[in-house]
N, C-alpha and C positions, 0 to 999 in steps of 0.2 A: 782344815775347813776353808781356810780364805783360796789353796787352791782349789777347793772341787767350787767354790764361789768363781773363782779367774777361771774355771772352764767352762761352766754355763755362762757367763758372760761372749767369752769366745762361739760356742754352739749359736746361742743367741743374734750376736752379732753376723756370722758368718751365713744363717738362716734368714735374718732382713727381721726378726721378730724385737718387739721391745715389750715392757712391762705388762702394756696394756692390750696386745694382742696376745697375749699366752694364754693358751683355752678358749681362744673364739674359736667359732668354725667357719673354718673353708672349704674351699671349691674349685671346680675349675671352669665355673660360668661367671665371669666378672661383669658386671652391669654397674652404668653413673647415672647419676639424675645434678642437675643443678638448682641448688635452694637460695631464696631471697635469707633467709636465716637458718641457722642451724642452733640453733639456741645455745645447749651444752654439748654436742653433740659430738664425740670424740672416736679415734683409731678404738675396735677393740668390741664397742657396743653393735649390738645384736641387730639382724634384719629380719622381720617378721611377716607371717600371713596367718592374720587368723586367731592370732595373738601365741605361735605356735612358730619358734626360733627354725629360718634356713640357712641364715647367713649371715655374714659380720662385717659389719665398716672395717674396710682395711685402707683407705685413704681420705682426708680431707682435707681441701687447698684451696687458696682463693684464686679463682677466674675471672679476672674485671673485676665488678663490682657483685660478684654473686658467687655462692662458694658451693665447690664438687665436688660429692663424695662418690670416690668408689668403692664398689660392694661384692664380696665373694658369697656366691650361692652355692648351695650342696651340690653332688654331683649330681644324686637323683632326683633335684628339681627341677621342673622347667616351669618359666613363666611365658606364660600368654603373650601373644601382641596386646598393647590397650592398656597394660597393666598403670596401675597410677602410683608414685611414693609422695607420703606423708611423713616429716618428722614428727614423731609424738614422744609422749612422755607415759612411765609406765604405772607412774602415783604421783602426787602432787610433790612431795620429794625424794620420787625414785629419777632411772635415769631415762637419757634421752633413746630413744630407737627410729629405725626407718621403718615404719607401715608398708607392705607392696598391696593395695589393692586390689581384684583384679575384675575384669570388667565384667560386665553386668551378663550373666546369664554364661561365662566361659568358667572351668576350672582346671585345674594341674593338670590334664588327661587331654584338655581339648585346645588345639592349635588354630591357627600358627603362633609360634613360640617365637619370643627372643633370644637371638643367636648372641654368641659372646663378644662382648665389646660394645654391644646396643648402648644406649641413651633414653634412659625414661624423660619424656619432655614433659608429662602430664606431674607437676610436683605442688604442693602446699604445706605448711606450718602451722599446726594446730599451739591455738593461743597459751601462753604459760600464766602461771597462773602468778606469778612477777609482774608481767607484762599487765593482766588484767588487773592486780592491784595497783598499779604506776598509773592505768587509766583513771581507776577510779577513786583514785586518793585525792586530786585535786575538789572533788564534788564533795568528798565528806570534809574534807578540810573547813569548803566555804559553808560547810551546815556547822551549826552552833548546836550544843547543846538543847537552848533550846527550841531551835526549829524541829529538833530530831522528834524532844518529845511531843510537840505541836501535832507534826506530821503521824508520829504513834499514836496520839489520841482521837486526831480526826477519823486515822483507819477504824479504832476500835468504836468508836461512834459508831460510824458508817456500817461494820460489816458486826454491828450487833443485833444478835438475834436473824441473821440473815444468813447462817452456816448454810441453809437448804438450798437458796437462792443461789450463790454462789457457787456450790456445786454443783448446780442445775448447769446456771454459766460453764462454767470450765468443761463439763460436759459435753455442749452443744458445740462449744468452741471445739473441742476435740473431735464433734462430729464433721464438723467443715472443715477441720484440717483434714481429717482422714477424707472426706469429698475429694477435696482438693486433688489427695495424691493420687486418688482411685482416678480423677480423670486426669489425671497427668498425660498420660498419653492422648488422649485426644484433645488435651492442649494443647501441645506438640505437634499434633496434624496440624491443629486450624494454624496454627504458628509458621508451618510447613504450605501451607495452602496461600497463605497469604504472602508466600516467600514469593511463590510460585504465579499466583498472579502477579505481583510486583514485577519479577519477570517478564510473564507475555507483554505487561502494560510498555516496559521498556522497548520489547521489541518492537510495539507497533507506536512508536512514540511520534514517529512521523506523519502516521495517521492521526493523532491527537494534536498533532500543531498545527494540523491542517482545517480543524475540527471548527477550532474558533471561524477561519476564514468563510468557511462553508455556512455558519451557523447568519455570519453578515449575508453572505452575496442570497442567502434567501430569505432571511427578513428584508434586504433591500428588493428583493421583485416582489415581495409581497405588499411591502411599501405602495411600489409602483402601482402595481395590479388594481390598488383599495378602491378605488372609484369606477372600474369595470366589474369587482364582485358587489359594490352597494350598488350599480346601475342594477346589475341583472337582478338584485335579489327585489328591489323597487319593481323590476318589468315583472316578474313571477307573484310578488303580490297582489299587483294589480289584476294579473290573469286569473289568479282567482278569485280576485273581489267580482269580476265580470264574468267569471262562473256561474258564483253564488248569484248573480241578478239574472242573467241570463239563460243559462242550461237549467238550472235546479226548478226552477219555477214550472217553466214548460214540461218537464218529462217526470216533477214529482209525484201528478197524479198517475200516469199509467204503471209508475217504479209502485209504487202504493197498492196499486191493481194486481202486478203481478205478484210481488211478496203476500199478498191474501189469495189468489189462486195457489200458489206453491204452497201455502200454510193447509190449506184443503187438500193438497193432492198429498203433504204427508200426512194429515190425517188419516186419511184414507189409507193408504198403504197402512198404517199402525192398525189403522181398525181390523184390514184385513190381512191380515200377516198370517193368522192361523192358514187361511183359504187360500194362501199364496203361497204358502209351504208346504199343503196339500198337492197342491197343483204342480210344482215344481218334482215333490214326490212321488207322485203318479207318472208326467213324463219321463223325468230319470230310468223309471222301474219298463215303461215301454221300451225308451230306447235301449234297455239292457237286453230287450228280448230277443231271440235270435230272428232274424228275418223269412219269412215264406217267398218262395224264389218257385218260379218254374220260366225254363226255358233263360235263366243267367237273368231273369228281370223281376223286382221287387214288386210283390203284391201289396196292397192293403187295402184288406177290406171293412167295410162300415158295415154292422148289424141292425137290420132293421126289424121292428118286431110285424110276425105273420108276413116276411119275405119269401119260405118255405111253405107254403100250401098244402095242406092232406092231400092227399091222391083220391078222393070224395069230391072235393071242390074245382070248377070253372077256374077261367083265365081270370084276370086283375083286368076289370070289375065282376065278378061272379054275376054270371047271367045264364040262369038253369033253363031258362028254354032254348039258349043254344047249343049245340053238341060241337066240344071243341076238338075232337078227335082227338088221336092218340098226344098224350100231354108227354112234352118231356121228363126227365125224372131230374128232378132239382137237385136232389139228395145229390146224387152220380157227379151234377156239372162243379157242386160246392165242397166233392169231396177232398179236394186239395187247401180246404184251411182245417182238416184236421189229419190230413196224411204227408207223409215226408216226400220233398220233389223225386220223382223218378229221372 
């Protein structure tokens, strides 16, 4: 028995394994991160994603003032660029492990990947729960008895008969926090935005030191100027106070004249607007008409009534005791306003 004990010792040894690495898993992607603490956190314990074991602390040593552990990952894992490690703890007294978070919106499938020997820089230590009673021992120390119960009756005071209220509160509260994160991203711009003018401002900083100088040399010629703009704006008053005596007086009655003829003359157009959109109507409709042409030259003729004479009837004035011989034939000479030019 003690030798097959002195052989696994030897295997052991001769393999670089000790107690606490026997049945971790390895790899052959080794990744470090360095932590301000490591709390308990030993050779041997687990690397996780997801709460979902890839890998295992196979080393941890102090560097400076801040201690490295390195970590074997499975063969068929790869992690992201971006990834983050977190020392956590797996119960309040289970053991320690490294968290690999990975970044926001990437998974095991999507690269680029960290190649072996990488460096996580992004690292933190989630509080122990040691830690956070050593904070808060000193505050209950300096509570007494009975401040405690003081402090328990004033709540119960307070939040009696106010169950509804309170979860109203907590509520709302939970609705603003959840606000919060839903605009988290465009807090993020306006954060970015504001980065970003900071920037241009920078750039043009020489224009803003010049800004002051400029903002003098023209309040000093305005300075200067003050007694040429109170002269003119004195001469401009005056011109119109000798307006108002002189111009307005003389031409206010004819102004008065003409605004009453012009009141009359749109009367009128209103009165007859029907009659002047008749009239407008009726030109239009003329000038649509095709024109009477003989010889390339524009006719128009005016109809007159009894221009056309019976062929019974004297010349213009009809005087039947004279004989006016053969009469022309009027019909014949007027037959071109109802025949097309030849």
């Amino acid at each position: 028995m003690r030798a097959a004990h002195a052989a696994l010792a030897v295997v052991m040894a001769a393999s670089g394994c000790t107690l606490q690495t026997v049945g971790a898993t390895q790899g052959e992607l080794t990744l470090s991160a360095t932590f301000s603490d490591v709390q308990s956190l030993v050779v041997g314990h687990s690397v996780q994603i997801s709460d979902v074991r890839v890998g295992s602390v196979t080393d941890v040593r102090l560097e400076g003032y801040r201690a490295k552990v390195t970590m074997a990952i499975q063969q068929d894992k790869r992690v992201p660029a971006g990834t983050s490690a977190t020392v956590a703890k797996t119960s309040i007294l289970g053991e320690n492990y490294v968290l690999l978070t990975l970044p926001k919106g990437k998974d095991l499938a999507t690269g680029p990947f960290l190649p072996d020997g990488a460096t996580i820089t992004d690292t933190s230590v989630e509080p122990d729960i040691e830690q956070v009673t050593a904070k808060a021992g000193p505050l209950i120390e300096a509570l007494g008895a009975q401040d405690v119960n003081a402090i328990l009756e004033a709540a119960s005071t307070a939040f009696a008969g106010k169950g509804g209220d309170v979860n109203k509160l907590i509520r709302q509260t939970a609705q603003v926090t959840d606000s919060y994160a839903a605009a988290r991203a465009e807090i993020a711009g306006t954060i970015d935005g504001l980065a970003k003018l900071g920037d241009q401002l920078a750039k043009g900083s020489k224009d803003l030191d010049r800004l002051p100088g400029t903002l003098v040399a023209a309040t000093e010629r305005v300075k200067h100027g003050r007694k040429h703009i109170k002269k003119a704006i004195v001469a401009l008053t005056k011109l119109a106070k000798e307006a108002n005596v002189t111009v307005y007086p003389r031409h206010a009655a004819r102004l008065r004249t003409l605004l009453r003829e012009l009141d009359a003359i749109s009367a009128s157009m209103l009165r007859g607007k029907e009659d002047l959109k008749t009239l407008v109507t009726r030109m239009q409709a003329y000038i649509d008409l095709p024109p009477i042409t003989v010889n390339g030259q524009v006719l128009i003729y005016i109809w007159l009534k009894g221009l056309l004479l019976p062929e019974n009837k004297g010349v213009i004035p009809n005087r039947p005791d004279v004989d006016p011989g053969p009469q022309p034939n009027r019909r014949d000479d007027f037959r071109l306003l109802w025949e097309p030019p030849r």
